[in-house]
Backbone bond lengths (Angstrom), bond angles and torsions (degrees), N, CA, C in turn:
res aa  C-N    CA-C-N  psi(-1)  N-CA   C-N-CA  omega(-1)  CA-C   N-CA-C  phi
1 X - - - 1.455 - - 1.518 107.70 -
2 X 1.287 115.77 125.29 1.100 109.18 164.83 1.681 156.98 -43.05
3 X 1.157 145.15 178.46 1.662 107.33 -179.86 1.490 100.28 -86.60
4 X 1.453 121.82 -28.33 1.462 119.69 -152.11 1.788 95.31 -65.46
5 X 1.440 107.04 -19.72 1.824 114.16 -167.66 1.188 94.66 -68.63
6 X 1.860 104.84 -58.17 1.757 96.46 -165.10 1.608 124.52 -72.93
7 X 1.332 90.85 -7.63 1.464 104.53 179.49 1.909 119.25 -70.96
8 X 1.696 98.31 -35.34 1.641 107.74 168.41 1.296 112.31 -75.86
9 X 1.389 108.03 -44.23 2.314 119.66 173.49 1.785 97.99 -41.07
10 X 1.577 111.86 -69.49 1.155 92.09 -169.14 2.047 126.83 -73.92
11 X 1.497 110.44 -14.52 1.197 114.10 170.47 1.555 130.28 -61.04
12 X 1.652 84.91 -37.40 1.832 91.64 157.99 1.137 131.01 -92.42
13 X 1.295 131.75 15.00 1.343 129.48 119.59 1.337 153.88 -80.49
14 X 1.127 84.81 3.46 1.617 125.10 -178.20 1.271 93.01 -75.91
15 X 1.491 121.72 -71.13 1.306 134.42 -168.40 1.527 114.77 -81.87
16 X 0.918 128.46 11.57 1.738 140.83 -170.56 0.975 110.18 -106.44
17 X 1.761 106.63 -15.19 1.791 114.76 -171.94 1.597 101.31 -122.42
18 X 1.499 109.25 6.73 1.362 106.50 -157.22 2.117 94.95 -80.77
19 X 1.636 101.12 -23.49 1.523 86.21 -179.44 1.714 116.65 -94.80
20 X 1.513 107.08 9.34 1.362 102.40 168.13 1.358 129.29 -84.75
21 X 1.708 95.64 -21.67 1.759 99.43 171.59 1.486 131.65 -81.88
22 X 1.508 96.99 -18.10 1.726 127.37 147.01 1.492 120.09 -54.74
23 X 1.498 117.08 -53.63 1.122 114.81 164.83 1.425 124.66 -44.08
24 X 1.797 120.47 -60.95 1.197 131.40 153.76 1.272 112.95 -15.93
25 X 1.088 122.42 -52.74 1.622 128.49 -177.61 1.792 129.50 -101.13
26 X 1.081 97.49 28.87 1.366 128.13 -172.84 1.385 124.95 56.34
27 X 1.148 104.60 31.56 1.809 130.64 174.49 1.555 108.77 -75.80
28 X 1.197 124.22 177.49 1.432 137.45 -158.01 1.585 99.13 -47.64
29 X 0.921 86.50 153.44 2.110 103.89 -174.23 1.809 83.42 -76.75
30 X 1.751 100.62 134.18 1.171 101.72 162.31 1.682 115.23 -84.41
31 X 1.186 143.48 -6.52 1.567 125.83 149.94 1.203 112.91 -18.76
32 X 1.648 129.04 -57.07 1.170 126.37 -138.30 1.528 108.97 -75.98
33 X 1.413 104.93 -6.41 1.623 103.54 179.41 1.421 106.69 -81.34
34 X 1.196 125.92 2.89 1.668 136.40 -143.09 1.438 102.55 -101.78
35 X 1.483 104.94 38.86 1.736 115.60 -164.40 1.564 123.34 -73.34
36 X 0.756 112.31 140.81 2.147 105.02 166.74 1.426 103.84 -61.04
37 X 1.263 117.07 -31.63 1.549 110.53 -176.14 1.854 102.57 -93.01
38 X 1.686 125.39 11.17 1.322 108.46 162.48 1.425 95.51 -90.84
39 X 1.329 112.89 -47.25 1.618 111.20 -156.00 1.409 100.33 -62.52
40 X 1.162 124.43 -47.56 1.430 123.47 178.33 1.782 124.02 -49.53
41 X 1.905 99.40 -30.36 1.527 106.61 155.68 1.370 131.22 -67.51
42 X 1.080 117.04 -18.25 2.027 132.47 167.47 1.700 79.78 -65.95
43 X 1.181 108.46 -98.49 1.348 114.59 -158.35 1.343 122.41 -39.38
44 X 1.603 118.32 3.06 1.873 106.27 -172.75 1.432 78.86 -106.43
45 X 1.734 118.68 -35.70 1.609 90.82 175.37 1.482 144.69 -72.54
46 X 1.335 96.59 -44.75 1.472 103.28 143.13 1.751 135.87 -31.98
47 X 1.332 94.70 -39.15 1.816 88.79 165.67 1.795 118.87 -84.42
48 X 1.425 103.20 -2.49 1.785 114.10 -161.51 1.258 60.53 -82.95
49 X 1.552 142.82 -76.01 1.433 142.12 -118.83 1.446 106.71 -95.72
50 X 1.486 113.55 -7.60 1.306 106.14 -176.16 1.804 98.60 -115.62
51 X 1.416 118.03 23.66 1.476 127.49 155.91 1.417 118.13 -108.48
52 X 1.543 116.15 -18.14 1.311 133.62 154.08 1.909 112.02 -52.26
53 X 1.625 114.89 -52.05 1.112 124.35 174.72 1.378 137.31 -59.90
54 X 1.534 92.38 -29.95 1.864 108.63 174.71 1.088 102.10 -93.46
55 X 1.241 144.42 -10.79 1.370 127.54 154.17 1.238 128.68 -71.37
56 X 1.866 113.23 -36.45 1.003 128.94 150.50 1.753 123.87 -14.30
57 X 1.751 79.77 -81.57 1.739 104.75 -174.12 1.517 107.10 -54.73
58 X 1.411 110.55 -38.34 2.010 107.84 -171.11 1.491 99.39 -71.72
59 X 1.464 141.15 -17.87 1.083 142.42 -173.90 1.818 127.54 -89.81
60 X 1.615 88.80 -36.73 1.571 102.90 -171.05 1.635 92.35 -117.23
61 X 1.435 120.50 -33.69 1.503 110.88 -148.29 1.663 131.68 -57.42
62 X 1.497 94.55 -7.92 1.372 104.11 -172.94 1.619 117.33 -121.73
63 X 1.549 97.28 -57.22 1.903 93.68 141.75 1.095 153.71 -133.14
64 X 1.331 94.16 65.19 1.634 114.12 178.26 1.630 117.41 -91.83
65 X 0.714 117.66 162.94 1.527 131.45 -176.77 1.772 119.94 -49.38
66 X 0.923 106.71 -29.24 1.686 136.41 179.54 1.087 117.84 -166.94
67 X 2.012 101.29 64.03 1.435 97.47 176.10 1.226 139.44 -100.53
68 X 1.580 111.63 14.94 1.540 126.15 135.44 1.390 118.78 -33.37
69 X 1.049 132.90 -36.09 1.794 147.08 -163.20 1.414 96.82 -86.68
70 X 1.521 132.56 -40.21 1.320 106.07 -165.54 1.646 104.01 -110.66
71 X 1.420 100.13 -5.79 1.963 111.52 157.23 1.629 100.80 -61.02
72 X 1.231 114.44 -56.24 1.337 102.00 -151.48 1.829 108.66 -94.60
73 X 1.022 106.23 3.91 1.687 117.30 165.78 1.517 95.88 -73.43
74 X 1.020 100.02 -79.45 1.780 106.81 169.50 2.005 107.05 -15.14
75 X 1.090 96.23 -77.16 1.442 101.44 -179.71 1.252 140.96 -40.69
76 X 1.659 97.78 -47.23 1.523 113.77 167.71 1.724 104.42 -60.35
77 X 0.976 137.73 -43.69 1.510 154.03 -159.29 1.251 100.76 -70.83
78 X 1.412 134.87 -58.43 1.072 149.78 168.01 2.133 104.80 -38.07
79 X 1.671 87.94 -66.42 2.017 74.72 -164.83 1.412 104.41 -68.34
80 X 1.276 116.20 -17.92 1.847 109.32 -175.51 1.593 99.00 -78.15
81 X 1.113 114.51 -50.77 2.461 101.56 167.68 1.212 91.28 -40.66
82 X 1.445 128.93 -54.97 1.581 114.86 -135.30 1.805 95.78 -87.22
83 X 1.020 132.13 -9.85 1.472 147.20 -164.47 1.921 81.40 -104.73
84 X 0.946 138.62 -68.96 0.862 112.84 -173.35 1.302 137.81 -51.80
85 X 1.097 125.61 -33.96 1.615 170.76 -128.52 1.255 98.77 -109.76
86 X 1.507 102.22 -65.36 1.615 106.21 172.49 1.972 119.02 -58.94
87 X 1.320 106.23 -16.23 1.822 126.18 173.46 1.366 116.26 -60.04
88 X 1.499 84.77 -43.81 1.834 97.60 -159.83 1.506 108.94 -100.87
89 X 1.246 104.70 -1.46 1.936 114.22 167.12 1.366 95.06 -94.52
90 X 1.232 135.20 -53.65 1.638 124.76 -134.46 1.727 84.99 -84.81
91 X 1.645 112.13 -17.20 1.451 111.86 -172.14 1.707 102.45 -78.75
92 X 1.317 107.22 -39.71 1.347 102.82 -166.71 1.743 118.07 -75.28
93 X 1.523 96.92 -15.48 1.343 108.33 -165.57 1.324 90.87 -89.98
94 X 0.989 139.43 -90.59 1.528 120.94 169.26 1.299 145.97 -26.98
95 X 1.662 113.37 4.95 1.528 139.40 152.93 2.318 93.53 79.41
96 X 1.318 95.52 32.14 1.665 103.85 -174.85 1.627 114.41 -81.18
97 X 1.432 102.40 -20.42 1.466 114.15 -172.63 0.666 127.49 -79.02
98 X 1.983 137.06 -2.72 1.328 119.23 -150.81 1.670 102.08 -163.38
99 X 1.406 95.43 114.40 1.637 140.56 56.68 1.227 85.69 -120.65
100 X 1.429 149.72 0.16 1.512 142.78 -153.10 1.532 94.57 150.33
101 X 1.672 97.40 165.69 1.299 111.20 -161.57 1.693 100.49 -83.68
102 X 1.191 106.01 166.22 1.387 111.39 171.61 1.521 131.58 -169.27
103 X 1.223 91.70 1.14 1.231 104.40 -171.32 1.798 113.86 -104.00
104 X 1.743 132.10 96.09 1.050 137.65 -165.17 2.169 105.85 -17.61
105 X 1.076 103.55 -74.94 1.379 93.57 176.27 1.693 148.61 -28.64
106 X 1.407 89.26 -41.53 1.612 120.81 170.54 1.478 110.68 -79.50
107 X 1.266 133.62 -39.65 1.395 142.72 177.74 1.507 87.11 -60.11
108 X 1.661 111.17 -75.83 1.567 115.07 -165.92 1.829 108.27 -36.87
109 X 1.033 99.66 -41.77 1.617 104.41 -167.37 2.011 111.12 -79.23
110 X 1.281 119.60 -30.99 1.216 137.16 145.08 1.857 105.90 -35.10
111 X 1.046 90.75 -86.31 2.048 98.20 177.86 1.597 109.98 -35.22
112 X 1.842 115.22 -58.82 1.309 121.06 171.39 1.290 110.45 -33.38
113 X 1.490 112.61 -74.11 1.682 128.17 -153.10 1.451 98.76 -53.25
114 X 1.768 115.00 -49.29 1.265 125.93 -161.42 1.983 102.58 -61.20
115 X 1.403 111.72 -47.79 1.233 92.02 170.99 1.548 136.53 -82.77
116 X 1.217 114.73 17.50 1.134 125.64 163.74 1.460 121.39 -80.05
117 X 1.623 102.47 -34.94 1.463 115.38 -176.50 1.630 107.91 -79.54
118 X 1.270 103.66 -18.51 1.731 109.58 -161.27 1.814 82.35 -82.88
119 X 1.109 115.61 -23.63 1.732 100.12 -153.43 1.805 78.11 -92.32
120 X 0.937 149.84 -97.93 1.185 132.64 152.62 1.593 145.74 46.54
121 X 1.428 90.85 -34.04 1.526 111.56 -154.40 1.476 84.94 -126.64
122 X 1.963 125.82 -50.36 1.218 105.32 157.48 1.335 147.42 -49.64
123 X 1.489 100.33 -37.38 1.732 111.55 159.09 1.615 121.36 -56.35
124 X 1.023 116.72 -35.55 0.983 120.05 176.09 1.636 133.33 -70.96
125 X 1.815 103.93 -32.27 0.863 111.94 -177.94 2.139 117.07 -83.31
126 X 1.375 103.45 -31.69 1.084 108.64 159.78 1.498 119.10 -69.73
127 X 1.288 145.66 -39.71 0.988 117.58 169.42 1.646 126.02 -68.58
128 X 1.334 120.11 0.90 1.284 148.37 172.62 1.862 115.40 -70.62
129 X 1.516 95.41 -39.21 1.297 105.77 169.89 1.892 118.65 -96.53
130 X 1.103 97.92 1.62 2.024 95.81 159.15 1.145 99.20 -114.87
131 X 1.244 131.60 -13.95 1.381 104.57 172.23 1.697 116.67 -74.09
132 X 1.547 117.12 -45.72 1.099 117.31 176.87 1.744 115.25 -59.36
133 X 1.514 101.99 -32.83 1.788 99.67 176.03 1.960 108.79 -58.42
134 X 1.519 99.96 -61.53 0.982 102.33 159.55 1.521 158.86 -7.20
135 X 1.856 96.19 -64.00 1.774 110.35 -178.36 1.513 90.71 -140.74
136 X 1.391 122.55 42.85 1.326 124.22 169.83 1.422 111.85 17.46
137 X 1.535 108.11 53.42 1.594 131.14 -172.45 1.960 100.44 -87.28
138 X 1.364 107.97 102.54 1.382 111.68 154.82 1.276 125.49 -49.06
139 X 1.559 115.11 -45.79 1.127 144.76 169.72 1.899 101.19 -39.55
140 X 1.138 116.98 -74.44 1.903 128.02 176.61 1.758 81.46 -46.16
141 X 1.247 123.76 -80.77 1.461 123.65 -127.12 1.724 92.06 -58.20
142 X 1.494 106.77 -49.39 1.462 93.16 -165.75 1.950 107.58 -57.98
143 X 1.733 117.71 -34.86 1.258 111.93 164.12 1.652 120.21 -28.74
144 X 1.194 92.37 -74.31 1.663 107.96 170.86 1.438 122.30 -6.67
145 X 1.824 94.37 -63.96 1.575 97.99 -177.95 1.708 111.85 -87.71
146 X 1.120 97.95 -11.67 1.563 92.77 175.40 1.569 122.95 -81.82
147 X 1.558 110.19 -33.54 1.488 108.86 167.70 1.440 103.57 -82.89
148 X 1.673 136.76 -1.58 1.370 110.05 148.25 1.368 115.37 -64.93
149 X 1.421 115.53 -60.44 1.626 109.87 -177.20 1.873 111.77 -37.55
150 X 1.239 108.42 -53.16 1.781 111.93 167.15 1.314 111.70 -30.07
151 X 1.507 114.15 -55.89 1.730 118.85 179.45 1.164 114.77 -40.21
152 X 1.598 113.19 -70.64 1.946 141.91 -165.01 1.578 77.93 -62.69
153 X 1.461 145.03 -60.24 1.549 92.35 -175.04 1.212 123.64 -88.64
154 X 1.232 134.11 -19.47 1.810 128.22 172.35 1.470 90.56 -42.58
155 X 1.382 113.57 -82.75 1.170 105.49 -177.89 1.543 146.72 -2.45
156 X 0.985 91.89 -57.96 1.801 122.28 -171.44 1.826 95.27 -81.28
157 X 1.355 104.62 -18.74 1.596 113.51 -161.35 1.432 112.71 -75.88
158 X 1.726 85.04 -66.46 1.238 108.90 167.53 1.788 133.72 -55.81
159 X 1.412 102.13 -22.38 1.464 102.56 -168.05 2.098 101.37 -88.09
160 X 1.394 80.51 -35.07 1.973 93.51 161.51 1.015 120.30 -39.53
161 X 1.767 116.24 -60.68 1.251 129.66 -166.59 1.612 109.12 -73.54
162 X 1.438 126.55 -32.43 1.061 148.53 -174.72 2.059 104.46 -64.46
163 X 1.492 90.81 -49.13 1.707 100.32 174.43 2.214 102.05 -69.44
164 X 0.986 97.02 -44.84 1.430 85.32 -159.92 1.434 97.21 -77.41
165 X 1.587 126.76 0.11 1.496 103.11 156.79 1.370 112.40 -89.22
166 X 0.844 121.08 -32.49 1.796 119.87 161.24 1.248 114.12 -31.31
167 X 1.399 104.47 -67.98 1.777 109.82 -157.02 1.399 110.71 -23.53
168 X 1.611 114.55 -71.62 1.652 117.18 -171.24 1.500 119.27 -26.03
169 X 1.484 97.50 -49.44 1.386 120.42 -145.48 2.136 84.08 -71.11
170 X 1.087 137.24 -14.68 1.540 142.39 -147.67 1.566 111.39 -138.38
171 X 1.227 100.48 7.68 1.512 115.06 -178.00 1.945 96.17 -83.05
């Protein structure tokens, strides 16, 4: 990956956290990051990175050198969309999403989902990195950096959602 990539990866996390330390200081309610259009940003990267993976897997997955590694990159990728996916229905169906979350329960369950996806996304991303060591798969490496970028926002997502169930409780 280039530097100019890792250089935007880490700026937008830079800035993803920039309203929680505001929050800390009685700056913008972190709910408001708690958007249909963030969660829906996990999930468009996650699908960039999990089309990175099926190319992967159709290339190495069967006889490649360690082609458990680019099956199971694939795999991990799959339940963290589908973990997400399952977030952004149970949110919408219960009318929790909009304009942003706000409601203590839905935040809590936001934080939940999010670390499910984060653990997920680590599995995924390491087996992402033997596969590319492996079958000198461009295909894995660019995965790689894309389910990191996936991380920096769950991350950033989850730790939001985590504050805005707090907040009440610190008022």
């Amino acid at each position: 990956m280039c530097i100019a990539k890792r250089f935007v990866a880490i700026l937008l996390g830079v800035l993803l956290s920039v309203p929680a330390v505001l929050a800390q200081d009685g700056g913008p309610d972190p709910c408001t990051s708690l958007t249909p259009a963030a969660i829906q940003h996990v999930i468009d990267v996650i699908a960039q990175s999990r089309t990175k993976a099926e190319s992967d897997a159709a290339a190495n997955g069967v006889t490649g050198a360690y082609a458990s590694a680019a099956k199971d990159n694939l795999a991990y990728l799959r339940e963290a969309g589908d973990k997400m996916a399952a977030l952004q229905s149970w949110l919408s169906v219960n009318g929790l999403d909009s304009p942003y979350v706000t409601n203590a329960t839905a935040s809590y369950n936001v934080h939940g989902y999010v670390r499910e996806v984060v653990s997920s996304l680590h599995y995924a991303r390491h087996w992402a990195t033997i596969s590319a060591t492996y079958h000198k798969s461009e295909d894995a490496r660019d995965s790689y950096e894309l389910t990191s970028q996936a991380l920096n926002l769950a991350e950033a997502l989850g730790a939001q959602a985590g504050r805005c169930y707090m907040g009440p409780y610190f008022q």
